[in-house]
PDB file with SEQRES, HELIX, SHEET and CRYST1 records, atoms N, CA, C and O in Angstrom:
SEQRES   1 A   86  UNK UNK UNK UNK UNK UNK UNK UNK UNK UNK UNK UNK UNK          
SEQRES   2 A   86  UNK UNK UNK UNK UNK UNK UNK UNK UNK UNK UNK UNK UNK          
SEQRES   3 A   86  UNK UNK UNK UNK UNK UNK UNK UNK UNK UNK UNK UNK UNK          
SEQRES   4 A   86  UNK UNK UNK UNK UNK UNK UNK UNK UNK UNK UNK UNK UNK          
SEQRES   5 A   86  UNK UNK UNK UNK UNK UNK UNK UNK UNK UNK UNK UNK UNK          
SEQRES   6 A   86  UNK UNK UNK UNK UNK UNK UNK UNK UNK UNK UNK UNK UNK          
SEQRES   7 A   86  UNK UNK UNK UNK UNK UNK UNK UNK                              
HELIX    1 AA1 UNK A   55  UNK A   64  1                                  10    
HELIX    2 AA2 UNK A   67  UNK A   84  1                                  18    
SHEET    1 AA1 3 UNK A   3  UNK A  15  0                                        
SHEET    2 AA1 3 UNK A  19  UNK A  30 -1                                        
SHEET    3 AA1 3 UNK A  33  UNK A  44 -1                                        
CRYST1    1.000    1.000    1.000  90.00  90.00  90.00 P 1           1          
ATOM      1  N   UNK A   1       0.870  -1.195   0.007  1.00  0.00           N  
ATOM      2  CA  UNK A   1       0.010   0.030   0.019  1.00  0.00           C  
ATOM      3  C   UNK A   1       0.813   1.205   0.042  1.00  0.00           C  
ATOM      4  O   UNK A   1       1.499   1.455   1.033  1.00  0.00           O  
ATOM      5  N   UNK A   2       0.794   1.994  -1.012  1.00  0.00           N  
ATOM      6  CA  UNK A   2       1.621   3.189  -1.152  1.00  0.00           C  
ATOM      7  C   UNK A   2       0.721   4.465  -1.150  1.00  0.00           C  
ATOM      8  O   UNK A   2      -0.241   4.591  -1.907  1.00  0.00           O  
ATOM      9  N   UNK A   3       1.091   5.348  -0.289  1.00  0.00           N  
ATOM     10  CA  UNK A   3       0.347   6.709  -0.203  1.00  0.00           C  
ATOM     11  C   UNK A   3       1.241   7.768  -0.879  1.00  0.00           C  
ATOM     12  O   UNK A   3       2.428   7.916  -0.588  1.00  0.00           O  
ATOM     13  N   UNK A   4       0.606   8.464  -1.766  1.00  0.00           N  
ATOM     14  CA  UNK A   4       1.290   9.622  -2.441  1.00  0.00           C  
ATOM     15  C   UNK A   4       0.569  10.905  -2.032  1.00  0.00           C  
ATOM     16  O   UNK A   4      -0.622  10.924  -1.721  1.00  0.00           O  
ATOM     17  N   UNK A   5       1.357  11.963  -2.053  1.00  0.00           N  
ATOM     18  CA  UNK A   5       0.772  13.316  -1.804  1.00  0.00           C  
ATOM     19  C   UNK A   5       1.337  14.235  -2.886  1.00  0.00           C  
ATOM     20  O   UNK A   5       2.551  14.357  -3.047  1.00  0.00           O  
ATOM     21  N   UNK A   6       0.412  14.890  -3.637  1.00  0.00           N  
ATOM     22  CA  UNK A   6       0.814  15.893  -4.613  1.00  0.00           C  
ATOM     23  C   UNK A   6       0.266  17.220  -4.271  1.00  0.00           C  
ATOM     24  O   UNK A   6      -0.925  17.322  -3.976  1.00  0.00           O  
ATOM     25  N   UNK A   7       1.013  18.192  -4.290  1.00  0.00           N  
ATOM     26  CA  UNK A   7       0.669  19.604  -3.998  1.00  0.00           C  
ATOM     27  C   UNK A   7       0.965  20.453  -5.242  1.00  0.00           C  
ATOM     28  O   UNK A   7       2.057  20.389  -5.807  1.00  0.00           O  
ATOM     29  N   UNK A   8      -0.016  21.237  -5.648  1.00  0.00           N  
ATOM     30  CA  UNK A   8       0.039  22.183  -6.799  1.00  0.00           C  
ATOM     31  C   UNK A   8      -0.890  23.255  -6.612  1.00  0.00           C  
ATOM     32  O   UNK A   8      -1.931  23.114  -5.971  1.00  0.00           O  
ATOM     33  N   UNK A   9      -0.507  24.415  -7.204  1.00  0.00           N  
ATOM     34  CA  UNK A   9      -1.348  25.589  -7.297  1.00  0.00           C  
ATOM     35  C   UNK A   9      -2.286  25.342  -8.471  1.00  0.00           C  
ATOM     36  O   UNK A   9      -1.918  25.225  -9.640  1.00  0.00           O  
ATOM     37  N   UNK A  10      -3.622  25.272  -8.001  1.00  0.00           N  
ATOM     38  CA  UNK A  10      -4.616  24.915  -9.009  1.00  0.00           C  
ATOM     39  C   UNK A  10      -5.487  26.109  -9.379  1.00  0.00           C  
ATOM     40  O   UNK A  10      -6.343  25.955 -10.250  1.00  0.00           O  
ATOM     41  N   UNK A  11      -5.331  27.295  -8.776  1.00  0.00           N  
ATOM     42  CA  UNK A  11      -6.207  28.452  -9.057  1.00  0.00           C  
ATOM     43  C   UNK A  11      -5.503  29.639  -8.577  1.00  0.00           C  
ATOM     44  O   UNK A  11      -4.958  29.712  -7.475  1.00  0.00           O  
ATOM     45  N   UNK A  12      -5.543  30.630  -9.519  1.00  0.00           N  
ATOM     46  CA  UNK A  12      -5.037  31.993  -9.281  1.00  0.00           C  
ATOM     47  C   UNK A  12      -6.084  32.943  -9.765  1.00  0.00           C  
ATOM     48  O   UNK A  12      -6.492  32.937 -10.926  1.00  0.00           O  
ATOM     49  N   UNK A  13      -6.507  33.759  -8.836  1.00  0.00           N  
ATOM     50  CA  UNK A  13      -7.569  34.721  -9.185  1.00  0.00           C  
ATOM     51  C   UNK A  13      -7.200  36.199  -8.817  1.00  0.00           C  
ATOM     52  O   UNK A  13      -6.497  36.417  -7.830  1.00  0.00           O  
ATOM     53  N   UNK A  14      -7.628  37.125  -9.535  1.00  0.00           N  
ATOM     54  CA  UNK A  14      -7.552  38.501  -9.236  1.00  0.00           C  
ATOM     55  C   UNK A  14      -8.818  38.962  -8.598  1.00  0.00           C  
ATOM     56  O   UNK A  14      -9.876  38.790  -9.202  1.00  0.00           O  
ATOM     57  N   UNK A  15      -8.796  39.555  -7.380  1.00  0.00           N  
ATOM     58  CA  UNK A  15      -9.996  39.860  -6.579  1.00  0.00           C  
ATOM     59  C   UNK A  15      -9.828  41.241  -6.138  1.00  0.00           C  
ATOM     60  O   UNK A  15      -8.793  41.638  -5.603  1.00  0.00           O  
ATOM     61  N   UNK A  16     -10.907  42.013  -6.377  1.00  0.00           N  
ATOM     62  CA  UNK A  16     -10.951  43.377  -5.874  1.00  0.00           C  
ATOM     63  C   UNK A  16      -9.906  44.374  -6.589  1.00  0.00           C  
ATOM     64  O   UNK A  16      -9.525  45.385  -6.000  1.00  0.00           O  
ATOM     65  N   UNK A  17      -9.508  44.081  -7.745  1.00  0.00           N  
ATOM     66  CA  UNK A  17      -8.708  44.885  -8.520  1.00  0.00           C  
ATOM     67  C   UNK A  17      -7.195  44.757  -8.358  1.00  0.00           C  
ATOM     68  O   UNK A  17      -6.433  44.998  -9.295  1.00  0.00           O  
ATOM     69  N   UNK A  18      -6.775  44.373  -7.149  1.00  0.00           N  
ATOM     70  CA  UNK A  18      -5.265  44.171  -7.017  1.00  0.00           C  
ATOM     71  C   UNK A  18      -4.952  42.919  -6.155  1.00  0.00           C  
ATOM     72  O   UNK A  18      -3.816  42.449  -6.211  1.00  0.00           O  
ATOM     73  N   UNK A  19      -5.859  42.375  -5.388  1.00  0.00           N  
ATOM     74  CA  UNK A  19      -5.559  41.129  -4.609  1.00  0.00           C  
ATOM     75  C   UNK A  19      -5.365  40.048  -5.593  1.00  0.00           C  
ATOM     76  O   UNK A  19      -6.106  39.974  -6.573  1.00  0.00           O  
ATOM     77  N   UNK A  20      -4.322  39.127  -5.369  1.00  0.00           N  
ATOM     78  CA  UNK A  20      -4.165  37.948  -6.128  1.00  0.00           C  
ATOM     79  C   UNK A  20      -4.317  36.777  -5.153  1.00  0.00           C  
ATOM     80  O   UNK A  20      -3.477  36.539  -4.285  1.00  0.00           O  
ATOM     81  N   UNK A  21      -5.424  36.063  -5.338  1.00  0.00           N  
ATOM     82  CA  UNK A  21      -5.733  34.928  -4.379  1.00  0.00           C  
ATOM     83  C   UNK A  21      -5.284  33.650  -5.098  1.00  0.00           C  
ATOM     84  O   UNK A  21      -5.598  33.369  -6.254  1.00  0.00           O  
ATOM     85  N   UNK A  22      -4.542  32.932  -4.316  1.00  0.00           N  
ATOM     86  CA  UNK A  22      -3.884  31.677  -4.731  1.00  0.00           C  
ATOM     87  C   UNK A  22      -4.438  30.500  -4.007  1.00  0.00           C  
ATOM     88  O   UNK A  22      -4.450  30.507  -2.776  1.00  0.00           O  
ATOM     89  N   UNK A  23      -4.930  29.416  -4.736  1.00  0.00           N  
ATOM     90  CA  UNK A  23      -5.360  28.232  -4.077  1.00  0.00           C  
ATOM     91  C   UNK A  23      -4.344  27.054  -4.399  1.00  0.00           C  
ATOM     92  O   UNK A  23      -4.007  26.792  -5.553  1.00  0.00           O  
ATOM     93  N   UNK A  24      -3.916  26.413  -3.363  1.00  0.00           N  
ATOM     94  CA  UNK A  24      -3.020  25.333  -3.465  1.00  0.00           C  
ATOM     95  C   UNK A  24      -3.779  24.057  -3.079  1.00  0.00           C  
ATOM     96  O   UNK A  24      -4.319  23.962  -1.977  1.00  0.00           O  
ATOM     97  N   UNK A  25      -3.818  23.086  -3.985  1.00  0.00           N  
ATOM     98  CA  UNK A  25      -4.499  21.807  -3.676  1.00  0.00           C  
ATOM     99  C   UNK A  25      -3.489  20.646  -3.213  1.00  0.00           C  
ATOM    100  O   UNK A  25      -2.405  20.520  -3.783  1.00  0.00           O  
ATOM    101  N   UNK A  26      -3.841  19.887  -2.267  1.00  0.00           N  
ATOM    102  CA  UNK A  26      -3.013  18.764  -1.863  1.00  0.00           C  
ATOM    103  C   UNK A  26      -3.904  17.540  -2.111  1.00  0.00           C  
ATOM    104  O   UNK A  26      -4.981  17.444  -1.521  1.00  0.00           O  
ATOM    105  N   UNK A  27      -3.504  16.659  -2.919  1.00  0.00           N  
ATOM    106  CA  UNK A  27      -4.276  15.434  -3.225  1.00  0.00           C  
ATOM    107  C   UNK A  27      -3.504  14.269  -2.675  1.00  0.00           C  
ATOM    108  O   UNK A  27      -2.306  14.116  -2.912  1.00  0.00           O  
ATOM    109  N   UNK A  28      -4.299  13.357  -1.848  1.00  0.00           N  
ATOM    110  CA  UNK A  28      -3.712  12.177  -1.359  1.00  0.00           C  
ATOM    111  C   UNK A  28      -4.277  11.018  -2.085  1.00  0.00           C  
ATOM    112  O   UNK A  28      -5.487  10.924  -2.290  1.00  0.00           O  
ATOM    113  N   UNK A  29      -3.454  10.170  -2.462  1.00  0.00           N  
ATOM    114  CA  UNK A  29      -3.811   8.904  -3.221  1.00  0.00           C  
ATOM    115  C   UNK A  29      -3.209   7.657  -2.531  1.00  0.00           C  
ATOM    116  O   UNK A  29      -2.087   7.691  -2.024  1.00  0.00           O  
ATOM    117  N   UNK A  30      -3.979   6.577  -2.529  1.00  0.00           N  
ATOM    118  CA  UNK A  30      -3.555   5.282  -2.105  1.00  0.00           C  
ATOM    119  C   UNK A  30      -3.562   4.302  -3.310  1.00  0.00           C  
ATOM    120  O   UNK A  30      -4.615   4.007  -3.875  1.00  0.00           O  
ATOM    121  N   UNK A  31      -2.388   3.819  -3.677  1.00  0.00           N  
ATOM    122  CA  UNK A  31      -2.282   2.923  -4.722  1.00  0.00           C  
ATOM    123  C   UNK A  31      -2.961   3.471  -5.946  1.00  0.00           C  
ATOM    124  O   UNK A  31      -3.719   2.764  -6.611  1.00  0.00           O  
ATOM    125  N   UNK A  32      -2.679   4.818  -6.273  1.00  0.00           N  
ATOM    126  CA  UNK A  32      -3.251   5.428  -7.395  1.00  0.00           C  
ATOM    127  C   UNK A  32      -4.735   5.790  -7.293  1.00  0.00           C  
ATOM    128  O   UNK A  32      -5.278   6.353  -8.245  1.00  0.00           O  
ATOM    129  N   UNK A  33      -5.372   5.511  -6.250  1.00  0.00           N  
ATOM    130  CA  UNK A  33      -6.766   5.786  -6.018  1.00  0.00           C  
ATOM    131  C   UNK A  33      -6.935   6.982  -5.104  1.00  0.00           C  
ATOM    132  O   UNK A  33      -6.323   7.060  -4.038  1.00  0.00           O  
ATOM    133  N   UNK A  34      -7.816   7.959  -5.555  1.00  0.00           N  
ATOM    134  CA  UNK A  34      -8.069   9.112  -4.781  1.00  0.00           C  
ATOM    135  C   UNK A  34      -8.562   8.915  -3.346  1.00  0.00           C  
ATOM    136  O   UNK A  34      -9.494   8.155  -3.083  1.00  0.00           O  
ATOM    137  N   UNK A  35      -7.950   9.576  -2.494  1.00  0.00           N  
ATOM    138  CA  UNK A  35      -8.354   9.379  -1.020  1.00  0.00           C  
ATOM    139  C   UNK A  35      -8.891  10.772  -0.452  1.00  0.00           C  
ATOM    140  O   UNK A  35      -9.903  10.810   0.247  1.00  0.00           O  
ATOM    141  N   UNK A  36      -8.196  11.860  -0.770  1.00  0.00           N  
ATOM    142  CA  UNK A  36      -8.680  13.188  -0.271  1.00  0.00           C  
ATOM    143  C   UNK A  36      -7.988  14.231  -0.921  1.00  0.00           C  
ATOM    144  O   UNK A  36      -6.926  14.053  -1.517  1.00  0.00           O  
ATOM    145  N   UNK A  37      -8.625  15.432  -0.809  1.00  0.00           N  
ATOM    146  CA  UNK A  37      -8.104  16.732  -1.400  1.00  0.00           C  
ATOM    147  C   UNK A  37      -8.360  17.748  -0.391  1.00  0.00           C  
ATOM    148  O   UNK A  37      -9.473  17.854   0.125  1.00  0.00           O  
ATOM    149  N   UNK A  38      -7.349  18.525  -0.078  1.00  0.00           N  
ATOM    150  CA  UNK A  38      -7.432  19.701   0.777  1.00  0.00           C  
ATOM    151  C   UNK A  38      -6.967  20.903   0.029  1.00  0.00           C  
ATOM    152  O   UNK A  38      -6.264  20.809  -0.978  1.00  0.00           O  
ATOM    153  N   UNK A  39      -7.403  22.127   0.576  1.00  0.00           N  
ATOM    154  CA  UNK A  39      -6.955  23.251  -0.102  1.00  0.00           C  
ATOM    155  C   UNK A  39      -6.331  24.277   0.938  1.00  0.00           C  
ATOM    156  O   UNK A  39      -6.699  24.252   2.113  1.00  0.00           O  
ATOM    157  N   UNK A  40      -5.481  25.082   0.534  1.00  0.00           N  
ATOM    158  CA  UNK A  40      -4.791  26.177   1.333  1.00  0.00           C  
ATOM    159  C   UNK A  40      -4.843  27.364   0.419  1.00  0.00           C  
ATOM    160  O   UNK A  40      -4.486  27.216  -0.749  1.00  0.00           O  
ATOM    161  N   UNK A  41      -5.277  28.581   0.871  1.00  0.00           N  
ATOM    162  CA  UNK A  41      -5.331  29.757   0.229  1.00  0.00           C  
ATOM    163  C   UNK A  41      -4.532  30.856   0.857  1.00  0.00           C  
ATOM    164  O   UNK A  41      -4.300  30.837   2.066  1.00  0.00           O  
ATOM    165  N   UNK A  42      -4.100  31.822   0.065  1.00  0.00           N  
ATOM    166  CA  UNK A  42      -3.517  32.979   0.571  1.00  0.00           C  
ATOM    167  C   UNK A  42      -3.657  34.141  -0.515  1.00  0.00           C  
ATOM    168  O   UNK A  42      -3.903  33.921  -1.701  1.00  0.00           O  
ATOM    169  N   UNK A  43      -3.478  35.338   0.013  1.00  0.00           N  
ATOM    170  CA  UNK A  43      -3.715  36.531  -0.846  1.00  0.00           C  
ATOM    171  C   UNK A  43      -2.423  37.345  -0.822  1.00  0.00           C  
ATOM    172  O   UNK A  43      -1.764  37.532   0.201  1.00  0.00           O  
ATOM    173  N   UNK A  44      -2.091  37.850  -2.130  1.00  0.00           N  
ATOM    174  CA  UNK A  44      -0.964  38.735  -2.213  1.00  0.00           C  
ATOM    175  C   UNK A  44      -1.480  40.027  -2.630  1.00  0.00           C  
ATOM    176  O   UNK A  44      -2.467  40.083  -3.364  1.00  0.00           O  
ATOM    177  N   UNK A  45      -0.853  41.130  -2.192  1.00  0.00           N  
ATOM    178  CA  UNK A  45      -1.188  42.505  -2.619  1.00  0.00           C  
ATOM    179  C   UNK A  45       0.133  43.114  -3.221  1.00  0.00           C  
ATOM    180  O   UNK A  45       1.233  42.637  -2.944  1.00  0.00           O  
ATOM    181  N   UNK A  46      -0.038  44.235  -4.091  1.00  0.00           N  
ATOM    182  CA  UNK A  46       1.099  44.874  -4.707  1.00  0.00           C  
ATOM    183  C   UNK A  46       2.278  45.203  -3.882  1.00  0.00           C  
ATOM    184  O   UNK A  46       3.387  45.255  -4.412  1.00  0.00           O  
ATOM    185  N   UNK A  47       2.111  45.439  -2.566  1.00  0.00           N  
ATOM    186  CA  UNK A  47       3.187  45.897  -1.779  1.00  0.00           C  
ATOM    187  C   UNK A  47       3.903  44.745  -1.128  1.00  0.00           C  
ATOM    188  O   UNK A  47       4.764  44.970  -0.277  1.00  0.00           O  
ATOM    189  N   UNK A  48       3.584  43.505  -1.496  1.00  0.00           N  
ATOM    190  CA  UNK A  48       4.237  42.328  -0.867  1.00  0.00           C  
ATOM    191  C   UNK A  48       5.409  41.818  -1.688  1.00  0.00           C  
ATOM    192  O   UNK A  48       5.403  41.942  -2.913  1.00  0.00           O  
ATOM    193  N   UNK A  49       6.395  41.258  -1.049  1.00  0.00           N  
ATOM    194  CA  UNK A  49       7.396  40.502  -1.678  1.00  0.00           C  
ATOM    195  C   UNK A  49       6.994  39.240  -2.295  1.00  0.00           C  
ATOM    196  O   UNK A  49       6.502  38.366  -1.580  1.00  0.00           O  
ATOM    197  N   UNK A  50       7.154  39.049  -3.572  1.00  0.00           N  
ATOM    198  CA  UNK A  50       6.689  37.798  -4.201  1.00  0.00           C  
ATOM    199  C   UNK A  50       7.776  36.901  -4.579  1.00  0.00           C  
ATOM    200  O   UNK A  50       7.536  35.893  -5.242  1.00  0.00           O  
ATOM    201  N   UNK A  51       9.001  37.212  -4.185  1.00  0.00           N  
ATOM    202  CA  UNK A  51      10.153  36.461  -4.656  1.00  0.00           C  
ATOM    203  C   UNK A  51      10.062  35.007  -4.366  1.00  0.00           C  
ATOM    204  O   UNK A  51      10.602  34.213  -5.136  1.00  0.00           O  
ATOM    205  N   UNK A  52       9.378  34.570  -3.243  1.00  0.00           N  
ATOM    206  CA  UNK A  52       9.286  33.208  -2.881  1.00  0.00           C  
ATOM    207  C   UNK A  52       8.111  32.467  -3.489  1.00  0.00           C  
ATOM    208  O   UNK A  52       7.927  31.290  -3.177  1.00  0.00           O  
ATOM    209  N   UNK A  53       7.309  33.083  -4.333  1.00  0.00           N  
ATOM    210  CA  UNK A  53       6.156  32.394  -4.956  1.00  0.00           C  
ATOM    211  C   UNK A  53       6.667  31.683  -6.141  1.00  0.00           C  
ATOM    212  O   UNK A  53       7.734  31.947  -6.694  1.00  0.00           O  
ATOM    213  N   UNK A  54       5.776  30.698  -6.521  1.00  0.00           N  
ATOM    214  CA  UNK A  54       6.040  29.846  -7.820  1.00  0.00           C  
ATOM    215  C   UNK A  54       6.139  30.890  -9.004  1.00  0.00           C  
ATOM    216  O   UNK A  54       5.540  31.963  -8.928  1.00  0.00           O  
ATOM    217  N   UNK A  55       6.844  30.578 -10.010  1.00  0.00           N  
ATOM    218  CA  UNK A  55       7.034  31.426 -11.243  1.00  0.00           C  
ATOM    219  C   UNK A  55       5.653  31.840 -11.872  1.00  0.00           C  
ATOM    220  O   UNK A  55       5.479  32.984 -12.293  1.00  0.00           O  
ATOM    221  N   UNK A  56       4.676  30.873 -11.923  1.00  0.00           N  
ATOM    222  CA  UNK A  56       3.428  31.264 -12.643  1.00  0.00           C  
ATOM    223  C   UNK A  56       2.655  32.269 -11.790  1.00  0.00           C  
ATOM    224  O   UNK A  56       1.865  33.051 -12.318  1.00  0.00           O  
ATOM    225  N   UNK A  57       2.885  32.251 -10.432  1.00  0.00           N  
ATOM    226  CA  UNK A  57       2.182  33.226  -9.637  1.00  0.00           C  
ATOM    227  C   UNK A  57       2.919  34.591  -9.823  1.00  0.00           C  
ATOM    228  O   UNK A  57       2.262  35.628  -9.922  1.00  0.00           O  
ATOM    229  N   UNK A  58       4.300  34.592  -9.872  1.00  0.00           N  
ATOM    230  CA  UNK A  58       4.986  35.877 -10.180  1.00  0.00           C  
ATOM    231  C   UNK A  58       4.570  36.325 -11.504  1.00  0.00           C  
ATOM    232  O   UNK A  58       4.273  37.514 -11.610  1.00  0.00           O  
ATOM    233  N   UNK A  59       4.498  35.557 -12.554  1.00  0.00           N  
ATOM    234  CA  UNK A  59       4.092  35.994 -13.877  1.00  0.00           C  
ATOM    235  C   UNK A  59       2.730  36.785 -13.897  1.00  0.00           C  
ATOM    236  O   UNK A  59       2.550  37.838 -14.509  1.00  0.00           O  
ATOM    237  N   UNK A  60       1.861  36.161 -13.185  1.00  0.00           N  
ATOM    238  CA  UNK A  60       0.445  36.871 -13.122  1.00  0.00           C  
ATOM    239  C   UNK A  60       0.559  38.154 -12.278  1.00  0.00           C  
ATOM    240  O   UNK A  60      -0.011  39.171 -12.672  1.00  0.00           O  
ATOM    241  N   UNK A  61       1.194  38.153 -11.255  1.00  0.00           N  
ATOM    242  CA  UNK A  61       1.343  39.367 -10.419  1.00  0.00           C  
ATOM    243  C   UNK A  61       1.982  40.507 -11.225  1.00  0.00           C  
ATOM    244  O   UNK A  61       1.542  41.654 -11.148  1.00  0.00           O  
ATOM    245  N   UNK A  62       3.052  40.167 -12.019  1.00  0.00           N  
ATOM    246  CA  UNK A  62       3.732  41.179 -12.772  1.00  0.00           C  
ATOM    247  C   UNK A  62       2.908  41.695 -13.858  1.00  0.00           C  
ATOM    248  O   UNK A  62       3.099  42.853 -14.231  1.00  0.00           O  
ATOM    249  N   UNK A  63       1.977  40.944 -14.435  1.00  0.00           N  
ATOM    250  CA  UNK A  63       1.046  41.439 -15.522  1.00  0.00           C  
ATOM    251  C   UNK A  63      -0.058  42.154 -14.847  1.00  0.00           C  
ATOM    252  O   UNK A  63      -0.381  43.259 -15.282  1.00  0.00           O  
ATOM    253  N   UNK A  64      -0.708  41.613 -13.771  1.00  0.00           N  
ATOM    254  CA  UNK A  64      -1.814  42.307 -13.167  1.00  0.00           C  
ATOM    255  C   UNK A  64      -1.502  43.627 -12.398  1.00  0.00           C  
ATOM    256  O   UNK A  64      -2.306  44.559 -12.395  1.00  0.00           O  
ATOM    257  N   UNK A  65      -0.369  43.670 -11.779  1.00  0.00           N  
ATOM    258  CA  UNK A  65      -0.017  44.868 -11.075  1.00  0.00           C  
ATOM    259  C   UNK A  65       0.685  45.934 -11.853  1.00  0.00           C  
ATOM    260  O   UNK A  65       1.864  46.229 -11.658  1.00  0.00           O  
ATOM    261  N   UNK A  66      -0.095  46.508 -12.754  1.00  0.00           N  
ATOM    262  CA  UNK A  66       0.418  47.623 -13.590  1.00  0.00           C  
ATOM    263  C   UNK A  66       0.696  48.827 -12.637  1.00  0.00           C  
ATOM    264  O   UNK A  66       0.292  48.813 -11.474  1.00  0.00           O  
ATOM    265  N   UNK A  67       1.380  49.839 -13.151  1.00  0.00           N  
ATOM    266  CA  UNK A  67       1.526  51.019 -12.383  1.00  0.00           C  
ATOM    267  C   UNK A  67       0.338  51.653 -11.892  1.00  0.00           C  
ATOM    268  O   UNK A  67       0.286  52.175 -10.778  1.00  0.00           O  
ATOM    269  N   UNK A  68      -0.696  51.614 -12.767  1.00  0.00           N  
ATOM    270  CA  UNK A  68      -2.016  52.218 -12.460  1.00  0.00           C  
ATOM    271  C   UNK A  68      -2.641  51.422 -11.218  1.00  0.00           C  
ATOM    272  O   UNK A  68      -3.173  52.016 -10.280  1.00  0.00           O  
ATOM    273  N   UNK A  69      -2.537  50.063 -11.287  1.00  0.00           N  
ATOM    274  CA  UNK A  69      -3.115  49.301 -10.164  1.00  0.00           C  
ATOM    275  C   UNK A  69      -2.368  49.543  -8.925  1.00  0.00           C  
ATOM    276  O   UNK A  69      -2.998  49.681  -7.876  1.00  0.00           O  
ATOM    277  N   UNK A  70      -1.002  49.613  -8.943  1.00  0.00           N  
ATOM    278  CA  UNK A  70      -0.207  49.865  -7.775  1.00  0.00           C  
ATOM    279  C   UNK A  70      -0.599  51.214  -7.198  1.00  0.00           C  
ATOM    280  O   UNK A  70      -0.732  51.325  -5.979  1.00  0.00           O  
ATOM    281  N   UNK A  71      -0.800  52.291  -8.048  1.00  0.00           N  
ATOM    282  CA  UNK A  71      -1.210  53.603  -7.625  1.00  0.00           C  
ATOM    283  C   UNK A  71      -2.499  53.517  -6.905  1.00  0.00           C  
ATOM    284  O   UNK A  71      -2.662  54.077  -5.821  1.00  0.00           O  
ATOM    285  N   UNK A  72      -3.427  52.814  -7.500  1.00  0.00           N  
ATOM    286  CA  UNK A  72      -4.803  52.747  -6.939  1.00  0.00           C  
ATOM    287  C   UNK A  72      -4.771  52.085  -5.551  1.00  0.00           C  
ATOM    288  O   UNK A  72      -5.428  52.535  -4.612  1.00  0.00           O  
ATOM    289  N   UNK A  73      -3.960  50.969  -5.452  1.00  0.00           N  
ATOM    290  CA  UNK A  73      -3.795  50.327  -4.126  1.00  0.00           C  
ATOM    291  C   UNK A  73      -3.087  51.196  -3.159  1.00  0.00           C  
ATOM    292  O   UNK A  73      -3.411  51.079  -1.977  1.00  0.00           O  
ATOM    293  N   UNK A  74      -2.189  52.033  -3.473  1.00  0.00           N  
ATOM    294  CA  UNK A  74      -1.635  52.953  -2.538  1.00  0.00           C  
ATOM    295  C   UNK A  74      -2.565  54.065  -2.058  1.00  0.00           C  
ATOM    296  O   UNK A  74      -2.602  54.447  -0.888  1.00  0.00           O  
ATOM    297  N   UNK A  75      -3.273  54.529  -2.995  1.00  0.00           N  
ATOM    298  CA  UNK A  75      -4.378  55.502  -2.599  1.00  0.00           C  
ATOM    299  C   UNK A  75      -5.387  54.835  -1.712  1.00  0.00           C  
ATOM    300  O   UNK A  75      -5.831  55.489  -0.769  1.00  0.00           O  
ATOM    301  N   UNK A  76      -5.811  53.567  -1.915  1.00  0.00           N  
ATOM    302  CA  UNK A  76      -6.787  52.873  -1.153  1.00  0.00           C  
ATOM    303  C   UNK A  76      -6.174  52.764   0.293  1.00  0.00           C  
ATOM    304  O   UNK A  76      -6.841  53.056   1.286  1.00  0.00           O  
ATOM    305  N   UNK A  77      -4.839  52.319   0.363  1.00  0.00           N  
ATOM    306  CA  UNK A  77      -4.270  52.203   1.719  1.00  0.00           C  
ATOM    307  C   UNK A  77      -4.224  53.503   2.444  1.00  0.00           C  
ATOM    308  O   UNK A  77      -4.476  53.543   3.648  1.00  0.00           O  
ATOM    309  N   UNK A  78      -3.911  54.579   1.756  1.00  0.00           N  
ATOM    310  CA  UNK A  78      -3.830  55.884   2.398  1.00  0.00           C  
ATOM    311  C   UNK A  78      -5.308  56.272   2.940  1.00  0.00           C  
ATOM    312  O   UNK A  78      -5.478  56.723   4.073  1.00  0.00           O  
ATOM    313  N   UNK A  79      -6.244  56.075   2.120  1.00  0.00           N  
ATOM    314  CA  UNK A  79      -7.553  56.471   2.551  1.00  0.00           C  
ATOM    315  C   UNK A  79      -8.039  55.634   3.783  1.00  0.00           C  
ATOM    316  O   UNK A  79      -8.719  56.146   4.672  1.00  0.00           O  
ATOM    317  N   UNK A  80      -7.674  54.383   3.788  1.00  0.00           N  
ATOM    318  CA  UNK A  80      -7.965  53.496   4.841  1.00  0.00           C  
ATOM    319  C   UNK A  80      -7.221  53.943   6.180  1.00  0.00           C  
ATOM    320  O   UNK A  80      -7.761  53.817   7.279  1.00  0.00           O  
ATOM    321  N   UNK A  81      -6.024  54.441   6.021  1.00  0.00           N  
ATOM    322  CA  UNK A  81      -5.280  54.850   7.147  1.00  0.00           C  
ATOM    323  C   UNK A  81      -5.853  56.155   7.680  1.00  0.00           C  
ATOM    324  O   UNK A  81      -5.818  56.366   8.892  1.00  0.00           O  
ATOM    325  N   UNK A  82      -6.396  57.069   6.815  1.00  0.00           N  
ATOM    326  CA  UNK A  82      -6.949  58.325   7.361  1.00  0.00           C  
ATOM    327  C   UNK A  82      -8.194  58.034   8.042  1.00  0.00           C  
ATOM    328  O   UNK A  82      -8.570  58.751   8.969  1.00  0.00           O  
ATOM    329  N   UNK A  83      -8.936  56.913   7.602  1.00  0.00           N  
ATOM    330  CA  UNK A  83     -10.221  56.628   8.347  1.00  0.00           C  
ATOM    331  C   UNK A  83     -10.058  55.980   9.730  1.00  0.00           C  
ATOM    332  O   UNK A  83     -10.955  56.011  10.573  1.00  0.00           O  
ATOM    333  N   UNK A  84      -8.915  55.417   9.914  1.00  0.00           N  
ATOM    334  CA  UNK A  84      -8.484  54.766  11.123  1.00  0.00           C  
ATOM    335  C   UNK A  84      -8.005  55.803  12.131  1.00  0.00           C  
ATOM    336  O   UNK A  84      -8.103  55.508  13.322  1.00  0.00           O  
ATOM    337  N   UNK A  85      -7.488  57.007  11.778  1.00  0.00           N  
ATOM    338  CA  UNK A  85      -6.929  58.008  12.731  1.00  0.00           C  
ATOM    339  C   UNK A  85      -8.078  58.865  13.189  1.00  0.00           C  
ATOM    340  O   UNK A  85      -8.894  59.317  12.387  1.00  0.00           O  
ATOM    341  N   UNK A  86      -8.135  59.085  14.487  1.00  0.00           N  
ATOM    342  CA  UNK A  86      -9.252  59.872  15.024  1.00  0.00           C  
ATOM    343  C   UNK A  86      -9.092  61.403  14.780  1.00  0.00           C  
ATOM    344  O   UNK A  86      -9.956  62.185  15.177  1.00  0.00           O  
TER     345      UNK A  86                                                      
END                                                                             
């Protein structure tokens, strides 16, 4: 009886204009037969370091995060910070 575990990024979405949401699937098989699948998600924003991400994630970030998108994100953050100060 052999158990195998395969992990791969199976979904990358642009959400809210600048958030990149990544879904990683982990599939467990026993002797080639499906046993289970679990998911792990995380979100990247234009101000984050993406150097540790898989190349396909970096490629999408680099295309999606244009200078215009980065500027809009910085404006959004500044507006949120103003709302938080009394």
């Amino acid at each position: 009886m052999a158990l195998t575990e395969n992990t791969s990024i199976d979904q990358i979405e642009i959400v809210g204009g600048w958030n990149i949401q990544i879904r990683q699937a982990t599939v467990i098989e026993r002797d080639g037969q499906f046993v289970s699948k679990t998911f792990h998600r995380w979100v990247l924003t234009p101000d984050m370091d993406i150097s540790g991400q898989e190349q396909k994630v970096k490629d999408i970030c680099n295309v999606a995060w244009t200078d215009e998108v980065k500027s809009a994100y910085e404006t959004f953050k500044a507006e949120q910070a103003q709302r938080m100060t009394p």
